[in-house]
Each structure stands twice: as C-alpha cells, then as structure tokens.
RODO-2510 file (C-alpha; in nm, 4 decimals, decimal comma):
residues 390
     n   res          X          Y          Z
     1     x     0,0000     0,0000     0,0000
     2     x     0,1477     0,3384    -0,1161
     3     x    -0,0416     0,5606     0,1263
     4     x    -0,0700     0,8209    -0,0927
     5     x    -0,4377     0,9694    -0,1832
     6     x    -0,5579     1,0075    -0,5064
     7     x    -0,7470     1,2686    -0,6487
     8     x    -0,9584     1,1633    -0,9878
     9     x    -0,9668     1,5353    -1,1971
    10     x    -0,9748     1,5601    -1,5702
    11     x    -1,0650     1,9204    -1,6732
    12     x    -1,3200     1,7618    -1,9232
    13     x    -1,5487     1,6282    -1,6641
    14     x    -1,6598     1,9946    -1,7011
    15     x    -1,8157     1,9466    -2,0312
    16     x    -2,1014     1,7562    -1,7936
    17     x    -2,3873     2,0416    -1,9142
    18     x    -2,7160     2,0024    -1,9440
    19     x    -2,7388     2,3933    -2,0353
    20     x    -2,7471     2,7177    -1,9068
    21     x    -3,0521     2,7152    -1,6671
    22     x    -2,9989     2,3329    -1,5397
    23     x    -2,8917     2,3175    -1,1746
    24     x    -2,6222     2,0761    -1,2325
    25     x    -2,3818     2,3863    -1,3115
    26     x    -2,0341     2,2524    -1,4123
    27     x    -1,8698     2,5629    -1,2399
    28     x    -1,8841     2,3682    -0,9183
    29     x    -1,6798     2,0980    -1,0292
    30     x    -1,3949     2,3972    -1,1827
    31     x    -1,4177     2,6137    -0,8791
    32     x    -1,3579     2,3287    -0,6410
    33     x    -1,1124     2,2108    -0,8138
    34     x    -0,9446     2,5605    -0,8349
    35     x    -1,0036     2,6040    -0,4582
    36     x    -0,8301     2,2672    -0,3965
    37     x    -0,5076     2,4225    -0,5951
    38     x    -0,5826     2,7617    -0,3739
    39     x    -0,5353     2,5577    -0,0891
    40     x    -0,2092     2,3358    -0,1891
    41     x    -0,4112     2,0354    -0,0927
    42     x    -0,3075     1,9023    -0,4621
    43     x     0,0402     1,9006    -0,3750
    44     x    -0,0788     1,6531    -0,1021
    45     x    -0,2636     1,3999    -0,3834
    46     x    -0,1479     1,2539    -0,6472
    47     x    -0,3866     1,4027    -0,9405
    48     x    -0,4941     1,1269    -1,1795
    49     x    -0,7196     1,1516    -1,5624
    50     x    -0,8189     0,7504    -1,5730
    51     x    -0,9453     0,6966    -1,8850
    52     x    -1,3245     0,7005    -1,9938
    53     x    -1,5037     0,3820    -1,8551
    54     x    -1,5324     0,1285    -2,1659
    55     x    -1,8614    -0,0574    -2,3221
    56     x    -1,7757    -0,3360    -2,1167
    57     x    -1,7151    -0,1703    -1,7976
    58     x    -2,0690     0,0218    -1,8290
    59     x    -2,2444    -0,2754    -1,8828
    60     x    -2,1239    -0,4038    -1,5239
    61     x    -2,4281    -0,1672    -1,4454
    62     x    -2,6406    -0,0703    -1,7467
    63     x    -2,8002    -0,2429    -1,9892
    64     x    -2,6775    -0,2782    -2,3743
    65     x    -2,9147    -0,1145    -2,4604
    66     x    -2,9558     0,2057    -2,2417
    67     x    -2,6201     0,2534    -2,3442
    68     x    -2,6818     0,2261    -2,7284
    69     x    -2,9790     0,5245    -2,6464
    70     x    -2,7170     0,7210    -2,5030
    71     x    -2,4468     0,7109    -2,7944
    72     x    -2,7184     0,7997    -2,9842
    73     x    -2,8822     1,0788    -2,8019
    74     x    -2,4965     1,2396    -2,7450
    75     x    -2,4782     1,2512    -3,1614
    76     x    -2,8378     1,3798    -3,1831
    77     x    -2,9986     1,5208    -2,8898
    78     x    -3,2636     1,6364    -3,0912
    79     x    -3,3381     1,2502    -3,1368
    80     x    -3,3135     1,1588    -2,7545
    81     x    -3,5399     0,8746    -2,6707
    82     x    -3,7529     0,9879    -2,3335
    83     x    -3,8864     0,6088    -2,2666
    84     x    -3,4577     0,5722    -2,1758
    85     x    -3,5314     0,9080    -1,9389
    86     x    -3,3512     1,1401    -2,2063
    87     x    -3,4058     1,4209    -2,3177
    88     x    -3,5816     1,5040    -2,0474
    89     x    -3,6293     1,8455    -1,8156
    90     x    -3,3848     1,6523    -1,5168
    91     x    -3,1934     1,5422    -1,8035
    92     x    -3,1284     1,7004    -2,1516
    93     x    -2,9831     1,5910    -2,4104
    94     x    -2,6198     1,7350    -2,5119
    95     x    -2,3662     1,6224    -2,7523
    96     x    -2,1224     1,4958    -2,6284
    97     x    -2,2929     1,3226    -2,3088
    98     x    -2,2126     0,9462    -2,3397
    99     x    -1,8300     1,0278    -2,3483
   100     x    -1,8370     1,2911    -2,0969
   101     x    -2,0557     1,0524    -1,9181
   102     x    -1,8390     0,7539    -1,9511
   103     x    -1,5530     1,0068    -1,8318
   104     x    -1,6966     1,0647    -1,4995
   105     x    -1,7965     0,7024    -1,4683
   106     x    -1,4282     0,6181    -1,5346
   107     x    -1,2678     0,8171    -1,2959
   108     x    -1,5229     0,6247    -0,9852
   109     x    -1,4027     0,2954    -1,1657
   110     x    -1,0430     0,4206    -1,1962
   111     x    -1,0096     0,5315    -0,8119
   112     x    -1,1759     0,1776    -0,7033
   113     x    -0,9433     0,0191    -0,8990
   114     x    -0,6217     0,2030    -0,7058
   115     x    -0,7912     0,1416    -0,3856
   116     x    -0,8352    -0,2271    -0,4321
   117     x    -0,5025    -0,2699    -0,6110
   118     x    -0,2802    -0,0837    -0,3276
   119     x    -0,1444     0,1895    -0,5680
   120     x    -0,3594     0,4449    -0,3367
   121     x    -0,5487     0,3851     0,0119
   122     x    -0,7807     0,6777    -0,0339
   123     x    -0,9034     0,8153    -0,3478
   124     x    -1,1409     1,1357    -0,4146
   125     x    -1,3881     1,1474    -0,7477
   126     x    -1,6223     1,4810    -0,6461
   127     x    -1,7150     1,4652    -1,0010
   128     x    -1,9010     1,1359    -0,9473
   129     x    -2,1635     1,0383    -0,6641
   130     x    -2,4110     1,0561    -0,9704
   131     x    -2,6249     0,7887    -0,8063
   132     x    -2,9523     0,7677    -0,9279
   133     x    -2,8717     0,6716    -1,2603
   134     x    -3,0475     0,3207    -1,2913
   135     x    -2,9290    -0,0040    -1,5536
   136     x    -3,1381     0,1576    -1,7879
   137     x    -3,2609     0,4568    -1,7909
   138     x    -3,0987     0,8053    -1,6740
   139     x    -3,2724     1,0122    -1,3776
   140     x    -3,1990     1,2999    -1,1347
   141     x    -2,9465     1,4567    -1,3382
   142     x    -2,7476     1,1564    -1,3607
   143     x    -2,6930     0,9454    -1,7258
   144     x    -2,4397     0,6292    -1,5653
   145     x    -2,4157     0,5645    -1,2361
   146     x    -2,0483     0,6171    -1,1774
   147     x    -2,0763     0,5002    -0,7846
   148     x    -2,2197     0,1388    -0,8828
   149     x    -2,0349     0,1248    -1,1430
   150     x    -1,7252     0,1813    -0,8927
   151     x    -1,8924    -0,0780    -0,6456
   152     x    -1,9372    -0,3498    -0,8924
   153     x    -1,5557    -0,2911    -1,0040
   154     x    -1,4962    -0,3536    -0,6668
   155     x    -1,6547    -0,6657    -0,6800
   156     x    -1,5205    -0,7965    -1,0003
   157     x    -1,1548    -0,7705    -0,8763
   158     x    -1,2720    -1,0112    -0,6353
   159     x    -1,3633    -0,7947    -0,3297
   160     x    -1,6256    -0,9658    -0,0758
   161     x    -1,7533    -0,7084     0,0990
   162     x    -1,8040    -0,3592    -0,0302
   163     x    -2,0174    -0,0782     0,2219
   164     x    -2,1640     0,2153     0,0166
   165     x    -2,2885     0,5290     0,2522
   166     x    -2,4850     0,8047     0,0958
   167     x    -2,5156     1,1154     0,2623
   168     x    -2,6630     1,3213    -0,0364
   169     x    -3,0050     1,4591     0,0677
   170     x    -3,1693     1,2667    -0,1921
   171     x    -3,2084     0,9070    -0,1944
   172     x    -2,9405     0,6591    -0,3894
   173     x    -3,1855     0,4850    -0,5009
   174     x    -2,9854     0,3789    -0,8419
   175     x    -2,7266     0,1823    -0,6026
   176     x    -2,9852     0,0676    -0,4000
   177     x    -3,1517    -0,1142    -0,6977
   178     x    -2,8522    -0,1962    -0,8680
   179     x    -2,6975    -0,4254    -0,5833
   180     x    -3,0814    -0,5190    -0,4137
   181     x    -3,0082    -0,9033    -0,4544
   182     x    -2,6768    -0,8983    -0,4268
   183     x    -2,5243    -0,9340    -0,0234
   184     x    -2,1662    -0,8514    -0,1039
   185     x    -2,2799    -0,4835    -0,0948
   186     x    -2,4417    -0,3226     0,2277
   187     x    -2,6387     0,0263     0,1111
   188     x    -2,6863     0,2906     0,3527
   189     x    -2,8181     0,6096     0,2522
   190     x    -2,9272     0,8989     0,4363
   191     x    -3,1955     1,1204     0,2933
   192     x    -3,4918     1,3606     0,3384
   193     x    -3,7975     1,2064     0,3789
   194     x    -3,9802     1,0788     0,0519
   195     x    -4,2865     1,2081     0,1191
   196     x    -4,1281     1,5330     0,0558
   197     x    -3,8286     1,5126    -0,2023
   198     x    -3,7282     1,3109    -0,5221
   199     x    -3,7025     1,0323    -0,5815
   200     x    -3,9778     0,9191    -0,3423
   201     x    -3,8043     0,6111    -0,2821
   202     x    -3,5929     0,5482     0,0371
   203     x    -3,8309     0,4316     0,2903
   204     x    -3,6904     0,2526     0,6176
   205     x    -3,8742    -0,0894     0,4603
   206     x    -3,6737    -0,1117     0,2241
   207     x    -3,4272    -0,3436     0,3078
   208     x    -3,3176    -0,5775    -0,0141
   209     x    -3,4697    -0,8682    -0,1926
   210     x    -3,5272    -1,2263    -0,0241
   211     x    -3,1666    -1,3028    -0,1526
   212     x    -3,0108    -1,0270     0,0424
   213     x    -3,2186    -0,9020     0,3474
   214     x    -3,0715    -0,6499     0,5052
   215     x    -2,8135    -0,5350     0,2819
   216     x    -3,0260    -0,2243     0,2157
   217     x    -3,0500     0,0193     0,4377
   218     x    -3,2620     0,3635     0,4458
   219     x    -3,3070     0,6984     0,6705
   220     x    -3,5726     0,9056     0,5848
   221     x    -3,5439     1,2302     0,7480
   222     x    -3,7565     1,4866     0,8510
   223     x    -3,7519     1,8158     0,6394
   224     x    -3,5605     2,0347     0,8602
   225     x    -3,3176     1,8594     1,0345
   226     x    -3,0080     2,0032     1,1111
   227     x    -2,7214     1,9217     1,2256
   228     x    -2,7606     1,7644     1,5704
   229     x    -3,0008     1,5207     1,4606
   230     x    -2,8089     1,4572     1,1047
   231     x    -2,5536     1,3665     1,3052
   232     x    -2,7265     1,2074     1,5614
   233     x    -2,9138     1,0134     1,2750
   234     x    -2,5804     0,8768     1,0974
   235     x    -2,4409     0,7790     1,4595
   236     x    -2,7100     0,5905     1,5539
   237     x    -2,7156     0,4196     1,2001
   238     x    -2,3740     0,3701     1,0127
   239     x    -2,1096     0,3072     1,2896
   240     x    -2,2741    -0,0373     1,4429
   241     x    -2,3759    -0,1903     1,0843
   242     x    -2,0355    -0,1180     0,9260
   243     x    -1,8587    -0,2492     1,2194
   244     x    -2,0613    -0,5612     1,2173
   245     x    -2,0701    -0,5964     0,7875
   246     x    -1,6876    -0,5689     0,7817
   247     x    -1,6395    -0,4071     0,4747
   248     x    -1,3016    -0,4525     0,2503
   249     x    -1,3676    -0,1152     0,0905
   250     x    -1,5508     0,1812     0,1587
   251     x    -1,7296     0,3944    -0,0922
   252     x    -1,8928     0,7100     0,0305
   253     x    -2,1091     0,9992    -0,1613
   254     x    -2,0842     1,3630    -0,0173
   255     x    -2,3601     1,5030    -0,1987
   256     x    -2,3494     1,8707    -0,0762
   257     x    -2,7013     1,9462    -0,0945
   258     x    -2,7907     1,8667     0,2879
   259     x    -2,6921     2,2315     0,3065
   260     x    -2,9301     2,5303     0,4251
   261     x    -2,8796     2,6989     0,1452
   262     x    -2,9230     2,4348    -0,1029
   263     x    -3,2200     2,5657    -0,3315
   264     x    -3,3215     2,1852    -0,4076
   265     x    -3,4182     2,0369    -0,1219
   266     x    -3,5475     2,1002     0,2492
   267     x    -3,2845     1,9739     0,5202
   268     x    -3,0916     2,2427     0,7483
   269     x    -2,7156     2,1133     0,7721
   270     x    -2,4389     2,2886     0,7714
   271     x    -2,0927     2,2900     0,5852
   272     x    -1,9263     2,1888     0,9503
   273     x    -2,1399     1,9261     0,9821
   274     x    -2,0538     1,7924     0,6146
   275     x    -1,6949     1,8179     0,7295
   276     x    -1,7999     1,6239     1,0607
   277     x    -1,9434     1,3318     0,8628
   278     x    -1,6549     1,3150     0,5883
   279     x    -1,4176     1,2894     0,9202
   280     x    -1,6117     0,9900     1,0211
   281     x    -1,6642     0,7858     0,7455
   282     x    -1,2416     0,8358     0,6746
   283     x    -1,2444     0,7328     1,0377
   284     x    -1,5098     0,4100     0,9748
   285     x    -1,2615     0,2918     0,6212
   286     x    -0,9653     0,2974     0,8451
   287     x    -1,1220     0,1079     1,1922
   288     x    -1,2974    -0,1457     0,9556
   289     x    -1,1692    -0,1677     0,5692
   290     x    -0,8225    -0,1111     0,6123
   291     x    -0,7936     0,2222     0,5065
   292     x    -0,9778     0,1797     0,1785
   293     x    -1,1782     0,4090     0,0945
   294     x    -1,3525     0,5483    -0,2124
   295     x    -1,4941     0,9155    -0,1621
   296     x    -1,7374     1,0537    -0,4460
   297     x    -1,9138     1,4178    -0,4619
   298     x    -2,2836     1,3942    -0,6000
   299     x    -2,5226     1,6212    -0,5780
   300     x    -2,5182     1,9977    -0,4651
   301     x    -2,6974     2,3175    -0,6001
   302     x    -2,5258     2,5909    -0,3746
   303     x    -2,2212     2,6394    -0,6787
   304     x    -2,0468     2,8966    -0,5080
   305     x    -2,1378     2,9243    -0,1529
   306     x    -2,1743     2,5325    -0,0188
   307     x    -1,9706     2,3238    -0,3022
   308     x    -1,6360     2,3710    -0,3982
   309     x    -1,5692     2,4537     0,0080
   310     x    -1,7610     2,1248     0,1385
   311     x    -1,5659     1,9115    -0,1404
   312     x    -1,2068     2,0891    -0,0363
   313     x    -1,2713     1,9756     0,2696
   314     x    -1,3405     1,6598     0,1054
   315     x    -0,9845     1,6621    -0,0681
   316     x    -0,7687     1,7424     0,2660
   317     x    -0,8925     1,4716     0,4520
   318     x    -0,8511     1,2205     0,2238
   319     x    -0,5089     1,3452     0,1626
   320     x    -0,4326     1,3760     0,5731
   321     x    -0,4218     1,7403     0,5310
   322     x    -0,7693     1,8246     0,6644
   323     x    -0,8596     2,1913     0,6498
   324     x    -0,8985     2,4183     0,9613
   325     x    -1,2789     2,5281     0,9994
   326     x    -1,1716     2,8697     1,0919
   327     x    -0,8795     2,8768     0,7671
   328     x    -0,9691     3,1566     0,5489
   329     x    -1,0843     3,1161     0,1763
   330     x    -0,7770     3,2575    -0,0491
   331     x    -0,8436     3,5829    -0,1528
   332     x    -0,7165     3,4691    -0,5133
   333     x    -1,0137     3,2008    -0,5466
   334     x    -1,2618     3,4531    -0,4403
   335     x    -1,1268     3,6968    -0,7007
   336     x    -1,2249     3,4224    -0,9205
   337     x    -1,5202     3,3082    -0,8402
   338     x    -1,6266     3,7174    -0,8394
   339     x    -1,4765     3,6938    -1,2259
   340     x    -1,6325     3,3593    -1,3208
   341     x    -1,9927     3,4075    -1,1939
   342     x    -1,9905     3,7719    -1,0395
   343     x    -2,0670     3,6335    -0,6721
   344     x    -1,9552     3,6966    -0,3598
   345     x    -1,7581     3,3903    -0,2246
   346     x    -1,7534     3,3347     0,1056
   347     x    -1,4620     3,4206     0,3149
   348     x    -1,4074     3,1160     0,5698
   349     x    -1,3541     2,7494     0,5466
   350     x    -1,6894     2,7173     0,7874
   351     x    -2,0350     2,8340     0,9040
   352     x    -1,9521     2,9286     1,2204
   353     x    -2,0621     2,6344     1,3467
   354     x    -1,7535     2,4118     1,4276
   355     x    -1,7188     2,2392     1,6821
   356     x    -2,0517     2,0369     1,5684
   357     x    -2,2508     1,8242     1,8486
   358     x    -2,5091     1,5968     1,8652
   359     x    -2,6752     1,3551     2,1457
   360     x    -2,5756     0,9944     2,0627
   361     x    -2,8395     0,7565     2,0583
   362     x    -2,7847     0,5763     2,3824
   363     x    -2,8084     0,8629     2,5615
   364     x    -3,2191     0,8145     2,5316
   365     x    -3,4958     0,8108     2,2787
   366     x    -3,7769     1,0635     2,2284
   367     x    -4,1004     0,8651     2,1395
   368     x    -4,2322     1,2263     2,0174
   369     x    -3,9376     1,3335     1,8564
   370     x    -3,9706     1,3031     1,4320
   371     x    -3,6132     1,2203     1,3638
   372     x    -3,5667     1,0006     1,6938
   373     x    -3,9091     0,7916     1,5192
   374     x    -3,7083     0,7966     1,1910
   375     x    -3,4137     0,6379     1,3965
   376     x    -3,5962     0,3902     1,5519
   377     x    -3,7947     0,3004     1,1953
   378     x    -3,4433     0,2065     1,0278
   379     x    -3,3346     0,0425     1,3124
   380     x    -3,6542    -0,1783     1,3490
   381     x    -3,6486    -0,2600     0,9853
   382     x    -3,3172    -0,3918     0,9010
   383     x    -3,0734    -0,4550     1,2596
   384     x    -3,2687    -0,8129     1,3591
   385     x    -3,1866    -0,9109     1,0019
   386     x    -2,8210    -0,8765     1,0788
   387     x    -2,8325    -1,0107     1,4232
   388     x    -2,8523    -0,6686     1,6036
   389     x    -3,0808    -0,4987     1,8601
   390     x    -3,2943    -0,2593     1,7323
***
C-alpha cells in the first residue's frame, strides 16, 4: 500500500452540461477544483485523468441497450429517446454526453481500482456520486451511475464485501436497486424524507430482496433537520452496521445538498457538519476496511457558496491534510469566483458552526421526537436481520 491519496480530476469532466438554466452547473466541479489548488491540498494527492469507462465496464451496471440510447442521443440530442429518461427536463440531451458521461464514470471505476489494487489507500472522485442513474434509464441529473459502477468494479476484482454510505439529501436509489439481490454490498443512505423530495423512494422498509435481506439500508429524514439530529441520525445508524458488515472497501457519496442553502431540497445542515461526517466515514474505512476508501461528490446546487468549500474539505482529509474550519478562503479564489460568476464567495472554510454536536443515541430516545421515530424506523427494519438490537 502506497499511502498516498488520489485525487480523480480531468478538466473535461466539465463538459457535464445540461445547459445554461440546469442546476447541475459545471462551475462547481472547476471552482472546487481551483479552490483545492488555492489551498495546496493538490500538492498533497497525487492528481490522476483515468481513462473514460469502456462498453464493457458500463455494462457491469447498465443495460446494452440504455447505453446504445445514449451514444445515440450524445450525436443527436434532438433525437433523444424519453422512454430511456432522455431528453428530459432533469436530463437534456447534449452532444457529447455518453463520453463525458463515460468520463466521470471512469474516474469512480479508476479510483476503485487504485484502492483495491494498493497503488492508493484513499481516493477522491467529487465529479461522481451521480447515483440515481439506474441499468437503464438516466434520472436525477445523472446518465451512468459512476458510484455502482465503482462498487461493482470492486466486486469484479474479487472484493467480498463492499459498504456504500450516501449522505446526499436525496435518496441513492440507483445503487440501492442496482446491488438489491446482491449481499456482497451493504447500502446505507441517508436522505430527506420521501414524502417530501425526489425520488420518493428510500423508505426505512426497504431493506433488499429475499436473496439479500438487510443489505439495504434507508433513513428518511424529517424536512428540517439540522445538524444535531443529522448527526445524531448517521451515529445511531452507520457506525454499528459497518462495524458488524466488515467491509473490505468503503465507498462514500458527499452530496453537498444537505446544506441550508441548497435551493433543491429542504434539510438544514451545515458545511461543519458535512466536514464532521466526511471525518467519520475516513475514520469508519480505516477502523474497519483497512484504510480503503472510495470518496465521491454527488449532488449539490449551492455552486459557489456550499460546493467547492464542502468538497475541499473533502480533498484534505482524504489526503491527511484536513482543512482548519476557521482557515480563510484565499483571496485569489474569491477573485475568481467574483470573475467567473460575479458572486460573492464566502470568506471562511466554515459556518460558524464548528465544533458540531449531537446527542448519541444511547443517551435516550424521544417517542415524540420526528427524527428520533425515523431512527428507531431504520433500526426496526433492518438490525434483527443482521443479528442486532434494534
């Protein structure tokens, strides 16, 4: 094992665009990357381009022909076929899309492959995370799904025993159905509650087919919560069922769009609590996977204000450089931000909220309290399946 961190960047993962008034603005992926440069934390990686994933590496995931409908919407999007989910208002057609697509997916696949293989013991896609992609259609903004594509990598190199955590606000429900059957891979994702945010899917019953009970795991959440009980919520949750799965790798998505200021969805978390949870799930790959661990970005609407700082963070502590809350932004990325987008960028490495805190769930259970009920719901569901106490 070299040790060394990788970070997954080719500048043409920015070519990503569904157009000018989508929300998936590919400015967040340059301006994080630019703020991880402002920062020096790429003198700390080891910046990799892996090459576009192949036909044959796609259709680990997605079908043969989902793939053929995107190859031919990218050379006509005026042609996109909508029963395939293209073309669509979440996602438009573009040229270009399969290989820009493929080039995303291959950087996920690429940084599972130096994780499994030793050349790297953490590696950092925040391009990817684009997780609700399903084997064959596209949805939520996302065309392949780069993270099961990474898992199922994973899987084929001959891993066992691969944990995927999802702490986007939106359910990862294309992982979820991709691996359902399969009990090599424990899901967990974390999410607002479906009654009140795509993809309505996510609910603490769903816990994986006959085949696999158990391996699926969901945490609906109450619009609102912050970040006591999102942290509370993950504690009480993620620790005990990775510790007792025993993953060989970890894979995690940092979708940024928990945040308060996220214009997408309805949960109240801040940037330090983002930070909080990236510290523990680098904390959960080294107590139980040996260090491996697979970090992906996902979703996030906040391009200036919440992204390219929650991602930074992100880089450093993958690379074992982690990022003061208090450090300042560098004046010289928030001259160009100002230049790129002609907004205001903020001028801390925080919200003011650092040091985060939260109750931990033995410390007692509200029977009125909506997120303690969501707790309990998860852990009713799916920890007798695995041999644990609710």
């Amino acid at each position: 094992m070299s040790g060394r961190a990788q970070l997954m960047w080719d500048e043409a993962v920015t070519g990503y665009d569904f157009g000018r008034d989508h929300p998936m603005d590919p400015v967040r992926l340059a301006l994080t990357r630019s703020l991880v440069g402002a920062l020096g934390l790429d003198r700390d990686v080891e910046v990799v381009a892996a090459k576009a994933a192949g036909e044959s590496t796609l259709r680990l995931v997605h079908r043969e022909d989902y793939i053929d409908a995107v190859r031919a919407a990218s050379a006509d999007p005026g042609a996109a076929d909508q029963s395939y989910g293209l073309g669509t208002i979440d996602d438009p057609a573009f040229a270009g899309m399969h290989e820009v697509s493929a080039l995303i997916a291959g950087q996920s696949v690429g940084a599972a492959e130096a994780v499994w293989r030793g050349e790297a013991l953490h590696a950092v896609n925040f391009a990817g995370g684009l997780h609700h992609a399903m084997p064959g259609a596209a949805s939520g903004f996302c065309v392949y799904n780069d993270a099961a594509l990474a898992v199922a990598r994973l899987l084929e190199l001959g891993a066992e025993r691969v944990a995927y955590i999802d702490v986007d606000v939106h359910h990862g429900d294309g992982v979820q159905a991709a691996f359902w059957e399969d009990p090599r891979v424990l899901t967990i994702s974390l999410h607002e509650h479906p009654r009140t945010l795509f993809p309505q899917t996510g609910w603490p019953e769903e816990t994986g087919a006959p085949s696999a009970e158990g391996s699926a795991v969901n945490v609906a959440l109450p619009a609102g919560t912050g970040d006591a009980g999102w942290l509370r919520a993950f504690h009480a949750v993620v620790p005990e069922l990775i510790a007792d799965f025993r993953p060989q790798v970890l894979v995690t998505q940092h979708g940024a769009d928990t945040h308060f200021e996220d214009p997408l969805a309805h949960l109240a978390v801040s940037l330090d609590a983002q930070r909080a949870v990236q510290v523990a799930c680098h904390e959960l790959a080294h107590e139980h996977a040996d260090g491996r661990w697979v970090a992906l970005g996902g979703g996030g609407y906040a391009v200036v204000e919440v992204v390219p700082r929650s991602w930074s963070h992100l880089v450093g502590i993958a690379a074992g450089r982690p990022v003061e809350p208090t450090a300042p932004v560098p004046d010289e990325w928030r001259r160009q931000v100002y230049a790129r987008t002609r907004q205001p960028a903020p001028h801390r490495m925080t919200d003011g909220r650092w040091p985060v805190s939260w109750a931990a769930w033995d410390e007692g259970y509200d029977p009125a309290d909506r997120l303690d009920q969501a707790i309990l719901a998860t852990r009713r569901a799916v920890f007798p399946l695995r041999g644990l106490l609710p």
